[in-house]
N, C-alpha and C positions, 0 to 999 in steps of 0.2 A: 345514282339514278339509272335509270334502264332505257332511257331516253337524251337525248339532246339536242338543242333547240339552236341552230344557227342563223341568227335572224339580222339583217344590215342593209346599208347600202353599200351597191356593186364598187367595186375601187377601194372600201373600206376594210381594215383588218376585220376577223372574223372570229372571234374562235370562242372555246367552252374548253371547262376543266372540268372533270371527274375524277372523285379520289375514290380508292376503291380499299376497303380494308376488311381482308376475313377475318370472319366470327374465331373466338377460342376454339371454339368445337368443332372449325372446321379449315384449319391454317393453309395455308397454297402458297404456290411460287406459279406465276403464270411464264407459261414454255412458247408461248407463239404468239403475236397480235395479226390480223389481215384484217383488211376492208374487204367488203363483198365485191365493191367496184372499185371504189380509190379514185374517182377522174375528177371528182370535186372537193374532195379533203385529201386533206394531209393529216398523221396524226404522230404524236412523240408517245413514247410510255416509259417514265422514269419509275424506280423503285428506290423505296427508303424503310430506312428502321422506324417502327412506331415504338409505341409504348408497350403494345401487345404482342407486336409478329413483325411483319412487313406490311408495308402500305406502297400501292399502286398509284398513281399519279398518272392521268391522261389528256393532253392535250390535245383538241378536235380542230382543226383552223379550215378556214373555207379556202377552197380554191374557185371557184365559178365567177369570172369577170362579168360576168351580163345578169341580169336580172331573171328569175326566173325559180323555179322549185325544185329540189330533188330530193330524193330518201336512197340512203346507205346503211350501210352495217361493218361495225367494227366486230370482227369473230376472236375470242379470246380462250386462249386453248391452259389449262391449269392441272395441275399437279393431285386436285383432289380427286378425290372418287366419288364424293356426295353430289360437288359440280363441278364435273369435267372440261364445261366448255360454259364461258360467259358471251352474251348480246349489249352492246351495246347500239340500239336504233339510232340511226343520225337522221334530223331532218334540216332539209334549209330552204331558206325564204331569201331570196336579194331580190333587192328593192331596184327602183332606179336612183340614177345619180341626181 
């Protein structure tokens, strides 16, 4: 997905997976992840053997203890030439307790 939806209440774990696996036609190794901000997630990125190439694993978890909205950006910097640089949009919702 090109999106991610972190949606709960505040005090509550948080978080979303994205598995990321390129096409045959167009194999990568991704060289960098950042958040645009980072002040309300945190995020891991494991890599494994698929069955095709490699597969990316991305966990998104929230950090914001109070209630309220925000939109980030994970930038993901790759090895290809076709696409050099992946988005992944982060948005979140905390509810109240």
């Amino acid at each position: 997905p090109r999106a991610v939806l972190l949606m709960g209440r505040a005090g509550k774990p948080i978080q979303a997976h994205v598995r990321i696996e390129p096409y045959k036609i167009n194999p990568f190794d991704i060289k960098d992840a950042k958040a645009e901000d980072g002040k309300n997630i945190v995020f891991k990125l494991k890599k494994q053997k698929g069955p095709n190439g490699k597969i990316f694993d991305l966990m998104v978890s929230n950090l914001k203890s109070d209630p309220g909205r925000y939109v980030d950006k994970i930038m993901l910097t790759t090895t290809s030439k076709i696409s050099p640089s992946l988005t992944v949009d982060v948005f979140g919702i905390i509810h109240k307790k």
